[in-house]
C-alpha angles and dihedrals in degrees: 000000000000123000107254109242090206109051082214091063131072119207104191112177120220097240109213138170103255091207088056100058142032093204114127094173105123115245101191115132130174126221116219124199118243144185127204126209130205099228125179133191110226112270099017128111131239116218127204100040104288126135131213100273097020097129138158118209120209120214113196101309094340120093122200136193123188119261117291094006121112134185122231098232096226082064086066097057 
């Protein structure tokens, strides 16, 4: 694995055996942090629970919400 030249940024390398595949595509990827915000127009309505400001922020793999806040997970799909 590289180095990540922004320590925002996360560069993972696919490992493979090099005797078990011919592939020379490159299968680096980089993993940004973000964060997710509840936003909702005036006079319409959030389902699922959620409330203007509610977020959840993920950080590489990892994802985080605040203390004592959930996410409905249909909201997620």
């Amino acid at each position: 694995m590289t180095e990540p030249k922004d320590p925002n940024t996360l560069n993972i390398t696919n490992i493979t055996d090099s005797k078990t595949t011919n592939n020379t595509e490159d299968d680096t990827f980089q993993l940004y942090d973000l964060r997710v915000d509840v936003i909702c127009p005036p006079g319409k309505r959030i389902l699922c629970g959620a409330k203007p400001g509610d977020h959840f922020t993920l950080q590489g793999e990892m994802m985080y919400l605040p203390p004592g806040q959930g996410i409905s997970i249909y909201s997620l799909g």
